[in-house]
Each structure stands twice: as C-alpha cells, then as structure tokens.
C-alpha positions in Angstrom: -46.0 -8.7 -74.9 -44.4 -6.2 -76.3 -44.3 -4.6 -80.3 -40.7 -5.4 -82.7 -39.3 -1.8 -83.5 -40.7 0.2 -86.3 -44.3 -1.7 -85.7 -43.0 -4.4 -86.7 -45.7 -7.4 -86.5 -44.6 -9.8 -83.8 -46.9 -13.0 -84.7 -47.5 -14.0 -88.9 -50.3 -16.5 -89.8 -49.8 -18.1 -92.8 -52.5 -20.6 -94.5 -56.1 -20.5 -96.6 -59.2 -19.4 -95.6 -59.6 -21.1 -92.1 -56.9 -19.3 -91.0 -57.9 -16.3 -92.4 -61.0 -16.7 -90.5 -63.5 -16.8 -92.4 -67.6 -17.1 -90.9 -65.9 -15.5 -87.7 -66.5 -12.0 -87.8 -64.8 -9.4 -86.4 -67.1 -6.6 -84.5 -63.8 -4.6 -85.4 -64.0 -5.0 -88.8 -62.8 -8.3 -91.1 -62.6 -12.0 -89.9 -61.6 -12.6 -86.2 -61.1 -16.1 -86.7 -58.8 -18.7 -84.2 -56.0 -16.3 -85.2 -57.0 -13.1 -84.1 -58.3 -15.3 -80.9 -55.4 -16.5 -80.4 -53.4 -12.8 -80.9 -55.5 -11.5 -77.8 -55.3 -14.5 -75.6 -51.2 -13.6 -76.4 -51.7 -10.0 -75.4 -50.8 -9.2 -79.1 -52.2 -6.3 -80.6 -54.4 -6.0 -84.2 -51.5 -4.3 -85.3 -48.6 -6.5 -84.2 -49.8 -9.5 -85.9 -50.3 -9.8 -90.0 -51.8 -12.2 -91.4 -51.1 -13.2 -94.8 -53.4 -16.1 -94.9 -55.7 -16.4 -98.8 -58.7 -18.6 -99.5 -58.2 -21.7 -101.3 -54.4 -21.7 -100.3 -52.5 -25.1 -100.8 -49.2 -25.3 -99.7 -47.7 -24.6 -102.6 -49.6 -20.9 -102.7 -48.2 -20.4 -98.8 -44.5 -21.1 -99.8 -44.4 -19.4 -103.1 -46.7 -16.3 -102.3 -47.1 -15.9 -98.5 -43.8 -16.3 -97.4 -42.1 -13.9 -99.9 -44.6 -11.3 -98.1 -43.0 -12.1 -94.8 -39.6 -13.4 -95.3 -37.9 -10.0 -94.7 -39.5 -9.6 -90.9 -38.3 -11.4 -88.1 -41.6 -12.2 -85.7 -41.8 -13.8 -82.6 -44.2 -16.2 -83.4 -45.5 -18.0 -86.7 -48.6 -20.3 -87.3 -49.0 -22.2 -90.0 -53.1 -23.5 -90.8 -52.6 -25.5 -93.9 -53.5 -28.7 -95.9 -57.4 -28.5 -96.0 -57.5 -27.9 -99.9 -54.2 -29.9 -100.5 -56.7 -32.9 -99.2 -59.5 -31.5 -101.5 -57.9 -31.0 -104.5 -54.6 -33.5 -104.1 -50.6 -33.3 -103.5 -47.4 -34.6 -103.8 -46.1 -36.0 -100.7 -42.5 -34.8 -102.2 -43.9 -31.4 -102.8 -45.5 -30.4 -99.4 -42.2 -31.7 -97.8 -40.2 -29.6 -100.0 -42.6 -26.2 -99.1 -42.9 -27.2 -95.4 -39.7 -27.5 -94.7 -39.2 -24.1 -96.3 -41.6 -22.6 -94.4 -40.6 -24.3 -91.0 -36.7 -23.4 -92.0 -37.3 -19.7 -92.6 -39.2 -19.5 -88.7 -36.0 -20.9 -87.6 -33.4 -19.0 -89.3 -35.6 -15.6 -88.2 -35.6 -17.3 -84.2 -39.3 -17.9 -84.1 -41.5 -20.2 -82.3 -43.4 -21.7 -84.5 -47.1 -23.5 -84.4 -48.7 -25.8 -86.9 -51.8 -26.9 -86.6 -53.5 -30.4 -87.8 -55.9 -30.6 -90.8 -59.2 -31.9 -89.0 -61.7 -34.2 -90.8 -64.6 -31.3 -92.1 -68.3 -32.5 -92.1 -68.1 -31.2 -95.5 -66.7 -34.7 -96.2 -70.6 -36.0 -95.0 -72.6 -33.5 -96.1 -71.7 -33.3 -99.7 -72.7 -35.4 -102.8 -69.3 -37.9 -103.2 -68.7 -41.2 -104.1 -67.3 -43.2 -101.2 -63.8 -43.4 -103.1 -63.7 -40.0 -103.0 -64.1 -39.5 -99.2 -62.3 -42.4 -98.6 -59.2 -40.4 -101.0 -59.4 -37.3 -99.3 -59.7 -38.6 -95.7 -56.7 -40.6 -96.8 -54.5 -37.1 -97.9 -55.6 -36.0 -94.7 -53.8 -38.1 -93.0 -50.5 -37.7 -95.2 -50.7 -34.4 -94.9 -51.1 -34.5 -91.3 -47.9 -37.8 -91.5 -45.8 -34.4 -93.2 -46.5 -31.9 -91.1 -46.0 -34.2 -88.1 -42.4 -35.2 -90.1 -41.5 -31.6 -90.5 -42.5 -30.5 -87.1 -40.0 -33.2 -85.4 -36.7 -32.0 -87.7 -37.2 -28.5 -86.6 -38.1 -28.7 -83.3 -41.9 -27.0 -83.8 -44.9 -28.6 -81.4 -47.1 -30.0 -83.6 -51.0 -31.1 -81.7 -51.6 -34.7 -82.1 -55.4 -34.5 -83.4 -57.0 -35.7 -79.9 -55.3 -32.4 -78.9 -58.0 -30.6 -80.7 -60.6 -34.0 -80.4 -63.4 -31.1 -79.6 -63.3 -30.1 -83.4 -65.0 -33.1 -84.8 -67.9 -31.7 -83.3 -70.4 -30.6 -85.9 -71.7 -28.1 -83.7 -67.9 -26.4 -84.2 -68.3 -25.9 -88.0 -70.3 -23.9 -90.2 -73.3 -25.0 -92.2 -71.0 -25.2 -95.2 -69.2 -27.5 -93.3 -65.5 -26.2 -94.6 -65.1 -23.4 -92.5 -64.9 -23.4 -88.6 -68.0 -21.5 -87.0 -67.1 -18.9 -84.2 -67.6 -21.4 -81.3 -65.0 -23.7 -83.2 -62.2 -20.5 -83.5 -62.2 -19.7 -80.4 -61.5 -24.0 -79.4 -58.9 -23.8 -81.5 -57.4 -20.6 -80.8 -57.8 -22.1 -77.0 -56.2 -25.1 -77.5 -53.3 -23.4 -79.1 -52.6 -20.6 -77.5 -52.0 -23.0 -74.4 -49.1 -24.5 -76.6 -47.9 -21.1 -77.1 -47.6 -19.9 -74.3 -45.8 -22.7 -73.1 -43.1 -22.6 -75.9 -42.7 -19.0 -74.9 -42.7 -18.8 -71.1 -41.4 -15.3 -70.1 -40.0 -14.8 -74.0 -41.5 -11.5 -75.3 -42.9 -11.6 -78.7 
C-alpha cells in the first residue's frame, strides 16, 4: 500500500497510552504496540503512519489536542483507541458524543476508513485496592462509553468490534502486570483482530 504524496502519513492513531503502545517495545526504537502491529500487517511503513496518541488521554484531550495535529492531512485510514481513562476518571455521556462525533466527522469529510476499537474490562479493575462501588462505577462507564462509541460508529458508517470480537483480551495472560496496559502477546491479538476489519473495509483501496 502505497505512501500519500510529500510523505504524507497514510494511517493516524489517535488515543492514550494503549494506543501509544506502551510495555510493547519496539526493537526499532519506541513502543510497537497493536498500532505499529497493525501498520505492518497493512504493509504500511514506520513512516507512513503517525501516531499522535498521549498517556492518560480522555476524549476530550484526543478532540481538542490530537486532532488539531492531524486535521490538515487527509490519511487513508484512522484508529481511534479511547475511553480507558474516561472510565477511570469519569465523563459526560453529552460530552464524549459531542468529541466522537467530531472525531468520526473529520475521518469522513478527509474520505477515510475509519476503526474504533472497544474499551475492554482491565484486570487492573481486580488487582487494585477499590471499594466494590467503585468497580462496579467504572465497569459501568465502560459500558457507556462502549453504548457511545457503538452510537457514533452506526451514524457514520465506521465498523465498530462488538467486544466478543476481541473476547481473547479478557485474558489476564494479555495484559501487563500493571494490569492497565496490554502486554506484547495482547498487541499483537488486537492488532490481529483489527487489521482483519481493515482490510476488509479496504479491499483493493490503497492507503
């Protein structure tokens, strides 16, 4: 699959630190993580695909400082990994609407196919000290954020993986000890299970 004139990137990541990658090293030199997995299952290059994805992004941080970093290109292909610290920390169902439909209208309007991916349930949620409200909360604004992204994903026409898509990631044995981040063996499932979707949205369509 071919480069966009000038260098161009052809695929943007957008997201928090799962998406960056983090506790998947690259032997090249960063985080590897399911997206650059997923950029060489595509054929795609280091340097045709930027990723913009910070630690400890919410929603609110993609939409108000990822995508101005991006909004000028016009990729082939955008992934959103999202709503992991929404859950931790809280949101406004309003809000996340509001920024994901933002995010989801700006793919459109630029012609990409676009890829969001579900918040899983992290062991973190057993591991750590919490009072059962708590877990019971968060697990709770897991599943509203999933409810939005699911919403958003229907109005503009962008795949979104039930969860039993990615069933394989409830596994323990996919996360890291700290039991936030996805462990090597659980990138490489996800970037797996998703570049499958891809490539079916994009057939013979060069990104």
């Amino acid at each position: 699959m071919g480069g966009r004139p000038g260098g161009a990137p052809v695929m943007v990541v957008l997201g928090d630190s799962v998406a960056e990658g983090q506790n998947d090293p690259d032997p090249a030199g960063g985080w590897l993580g399911w997206a650059g997995r997923l950029a060489h299952e595509l054929g795609v290059s280091r340097e045709e695909m930027l990723n913009v994805s910070d630690p400890g992004a919410t929603i609110e941080d993609v939409a108000g400082e990822q995508l101005p970093a991006v909004r000028h290109l016009r990729p082939g292909l955008v992934v959103l990994g999202c709503g992991m610290n929404d859950a931790l920390r809280g949101f406004e169902r309003a809000d996340a609407a509001d920024r994901l439909n933002e995010l989801f209208g700006w793919a459109r309007e630029r012609g990409a196919v676009a890829l969001a991916i579900p918040v899983p349930r992290p062991p973190l949620l057993d591991l750590a000290p919490m009072s059962q409200f708590r877990k019971k909360r968060t697990v709770q604004r897991i599943h509203d954020f999933n409810e939005e992204l699911g919403r958003a994903a229907r109005e503009f026409g962008i795949p979104f993986p039930a969860r039993e898509t990615v069933a394989k990631v409830a596994d323990p044995a996919m996360w890291s000890a700290d039991g936030i981040h996805l462990n090597p063996r659980g990138h490489a499932y996800v970037a797996e299970v998703i570049a499958h979707i891809a490539r079916s949205l994009l057939g013979e369509r060069a990104i």
